[in-house]
C-alpha positions in Angstrom: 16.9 -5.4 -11.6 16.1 -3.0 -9.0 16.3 -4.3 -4.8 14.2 -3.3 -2.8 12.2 -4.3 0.5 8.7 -4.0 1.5 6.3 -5.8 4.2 9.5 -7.8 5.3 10.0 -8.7 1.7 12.7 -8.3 -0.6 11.2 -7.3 -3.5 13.5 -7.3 -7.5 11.9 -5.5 -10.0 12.4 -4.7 -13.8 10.4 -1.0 -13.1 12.0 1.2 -10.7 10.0 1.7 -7.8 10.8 4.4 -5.5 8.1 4.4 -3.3 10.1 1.4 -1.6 13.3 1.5 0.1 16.5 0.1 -1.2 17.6 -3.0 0.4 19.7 -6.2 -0.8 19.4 -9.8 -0.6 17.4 -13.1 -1.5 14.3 -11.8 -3.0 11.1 -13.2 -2.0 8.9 -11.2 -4.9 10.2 -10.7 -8.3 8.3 -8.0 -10.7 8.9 -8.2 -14.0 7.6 -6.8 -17.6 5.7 -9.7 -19.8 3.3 -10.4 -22.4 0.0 -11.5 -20.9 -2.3 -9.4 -23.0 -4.2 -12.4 -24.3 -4.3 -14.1 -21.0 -8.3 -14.3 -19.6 -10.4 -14.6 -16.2 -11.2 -18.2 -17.7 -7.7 -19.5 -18.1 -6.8 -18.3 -14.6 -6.5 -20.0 -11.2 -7.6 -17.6 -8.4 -5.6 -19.1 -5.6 -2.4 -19.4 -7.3 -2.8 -16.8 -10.0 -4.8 -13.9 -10.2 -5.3 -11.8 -13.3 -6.2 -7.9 -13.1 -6.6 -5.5 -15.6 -6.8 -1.6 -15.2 -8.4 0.3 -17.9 -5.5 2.7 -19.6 -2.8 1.5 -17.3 -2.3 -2.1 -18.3 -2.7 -5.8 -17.3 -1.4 -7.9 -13.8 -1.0 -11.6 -13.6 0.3 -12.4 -9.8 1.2 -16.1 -9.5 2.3 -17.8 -6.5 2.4 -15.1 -3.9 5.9 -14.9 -5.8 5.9 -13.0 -8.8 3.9 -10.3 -10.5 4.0 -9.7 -13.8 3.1 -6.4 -15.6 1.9 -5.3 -19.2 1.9 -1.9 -19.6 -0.2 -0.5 -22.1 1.6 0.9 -25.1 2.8 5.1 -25.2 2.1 5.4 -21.6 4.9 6.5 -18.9 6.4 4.5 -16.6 5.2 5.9 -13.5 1.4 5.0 -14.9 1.8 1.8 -13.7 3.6 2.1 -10.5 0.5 3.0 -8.1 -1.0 -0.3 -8.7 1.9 -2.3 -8.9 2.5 -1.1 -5.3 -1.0 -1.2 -4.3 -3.8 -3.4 -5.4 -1.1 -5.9 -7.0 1.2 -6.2 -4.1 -2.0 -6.4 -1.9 -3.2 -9.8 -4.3 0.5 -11.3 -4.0 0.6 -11.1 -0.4 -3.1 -12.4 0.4 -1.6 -15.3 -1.7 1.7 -15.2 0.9 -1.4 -16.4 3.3 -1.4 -12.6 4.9 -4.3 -10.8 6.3 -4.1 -7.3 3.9 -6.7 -4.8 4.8 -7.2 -1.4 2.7 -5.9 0.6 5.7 -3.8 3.3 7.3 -1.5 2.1 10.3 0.5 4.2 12.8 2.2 3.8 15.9 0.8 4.8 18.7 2.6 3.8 22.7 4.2 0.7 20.4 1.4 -0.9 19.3 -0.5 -0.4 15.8 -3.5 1.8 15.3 -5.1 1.2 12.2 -7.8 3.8 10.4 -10.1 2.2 7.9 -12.7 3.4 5.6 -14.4 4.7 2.0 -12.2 6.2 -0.4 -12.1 9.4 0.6 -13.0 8.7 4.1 -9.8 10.3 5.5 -7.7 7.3 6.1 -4.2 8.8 4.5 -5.6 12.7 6.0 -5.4 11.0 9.4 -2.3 8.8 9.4 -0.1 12.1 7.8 -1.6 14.2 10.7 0.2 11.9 13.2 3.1 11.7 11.3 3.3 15.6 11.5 2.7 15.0 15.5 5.7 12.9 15.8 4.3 9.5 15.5 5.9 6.5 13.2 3.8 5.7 10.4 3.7 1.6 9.1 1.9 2.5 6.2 -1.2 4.6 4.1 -2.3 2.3 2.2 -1.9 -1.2 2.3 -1.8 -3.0 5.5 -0.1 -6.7 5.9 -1.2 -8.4 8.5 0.8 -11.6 9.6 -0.7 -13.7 12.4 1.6 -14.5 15.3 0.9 -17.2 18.3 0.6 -14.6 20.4 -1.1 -11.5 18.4 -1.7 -10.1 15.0 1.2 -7.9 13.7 1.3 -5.1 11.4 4.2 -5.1 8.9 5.7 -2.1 8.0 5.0 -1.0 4.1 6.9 1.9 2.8 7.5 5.9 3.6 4.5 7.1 1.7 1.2 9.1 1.4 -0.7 9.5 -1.1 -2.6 12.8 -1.1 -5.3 15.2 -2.2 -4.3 19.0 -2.6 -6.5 20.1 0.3 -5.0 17.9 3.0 -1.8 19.2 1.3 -2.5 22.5 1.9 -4.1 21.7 5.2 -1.0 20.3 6.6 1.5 22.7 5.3 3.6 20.5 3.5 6.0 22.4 1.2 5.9 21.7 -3.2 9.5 20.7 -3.0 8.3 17.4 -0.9 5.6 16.4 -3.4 4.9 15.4 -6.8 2.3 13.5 -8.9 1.9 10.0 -8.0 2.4 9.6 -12.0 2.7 11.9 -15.2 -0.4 13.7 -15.2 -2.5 12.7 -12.0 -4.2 15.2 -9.4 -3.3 13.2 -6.2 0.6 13.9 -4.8 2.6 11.6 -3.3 4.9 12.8 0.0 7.6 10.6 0.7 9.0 11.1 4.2 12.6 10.1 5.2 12.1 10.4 8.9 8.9 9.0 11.4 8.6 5.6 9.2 8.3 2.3 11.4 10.6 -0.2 10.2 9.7 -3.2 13.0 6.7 -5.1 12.7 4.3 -3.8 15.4 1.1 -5.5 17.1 -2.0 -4.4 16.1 -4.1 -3.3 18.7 -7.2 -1.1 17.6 -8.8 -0.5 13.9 -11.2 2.2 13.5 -13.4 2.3 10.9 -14.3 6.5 9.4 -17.8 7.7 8.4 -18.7 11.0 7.8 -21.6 12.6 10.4 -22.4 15.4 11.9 -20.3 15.7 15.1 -17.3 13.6 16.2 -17.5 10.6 17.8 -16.0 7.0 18.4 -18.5 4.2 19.0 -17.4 0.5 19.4 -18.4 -2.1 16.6 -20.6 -5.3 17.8 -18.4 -8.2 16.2 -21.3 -9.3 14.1 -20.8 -6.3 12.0 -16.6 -6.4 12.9 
């Protein structure tokens, strides 16, 4: 099996996964290849097992908070079912680790967590990747663990990725030679940084939520709508 670690995790895994990093020890999460093809909604317990399927990629039973297990559909490529395995699937194993997982952008800003949520397509990876090219750390683009503390709410560092659309691409002036297709075939490019990813859990001290409109501005959320 491949190591690797993730939200504090260590994660084994029968599929590589590169988008995480390499680490060694005890794991915590084990993904593995199995036949759950028959498996249905009605045969499932939500809180300890959850069952997903994704239409031309392949079926996800997560059980536990421990273990996900993956049927890919048959003649695809690998890499088909890597995007979910490290998003919506490890997002359903740790909500059953007891975490608070929000579909989220996080970056460091003076040591605490700034978090940018919104839409699909609201700008969320656009705007963590710009302060990444600014010199900031970035915790993660996608998936955001939340663990609460006694004192505060801390952000848990995911892995060194962004997934992106050609125009912020181009916007950005990232170079090819740093990107690829986030698997065989797809439009949106992945861009793996080595340097500016935040390894330490950091508190989280602001999330703003993006909407498109006509001029820029930041107004606060009542906590009836928060």
């Amino acid at each position: 099996m491949y190591a690797y670690n993730a939200f504090g995790l260590c994660i084994y895994s029968e599929i590589r996964l590169p988008e995480f990093l390499p680490f060694q020890g005890q794991p915590d999460i084990i993904i593995r290849v199995g036949d759950i093809k028959d498996l249905s909604h009605e045969t499932i317990n939500g809180k300890e097992r959850a069952l997903g399927y994704i239409e031309g990629v392949g079926k996800f039973l997560i059980c536990e908070g421990r273990e996900i297990i993956v049927y890919p559909l048959t003649d695809q490529d690998p890499s088909v079912v890597r995007p979910t395995i490290v998003g919506s699937a490890m997002a359903a194993v740790l909500r059953q680790r007891g975490l608070l997982v929000l579909h989220a952008s996080c970056v460091n800003i003076n040591g605490q967590g700034i978090a940018f949520m919104g839409n699909s397509g609201a700008g969320k990876s656009t705007l963590a990747d710009a302060f990444h090219c600014q010199g900031y750390r970035v915790l993660t683009d996608d998936v955001m663990a939340v663990v609460s503390t006694a004192q505060q709410p801390m952000v848990l560092p995911a892995y060194p990725q962004f997934k992106l659309w050609q125009p912020t691409v181009d916007a950005l002036g990232h170079k090819p030679e740093q990107l690829s297709p986030i698997f065989v075939g797809a439009d949106k490019l992945c861009y793996r940084f080595e340097e500016g990813f935040q390894t330490t859990p950091l508190p989280l001290k602001r999330i703003y939520i993006l909407a498109h409109g006509s001029e820029h501005s930041i107004k606060p959320v009542n906590p009836q709508m928060a």
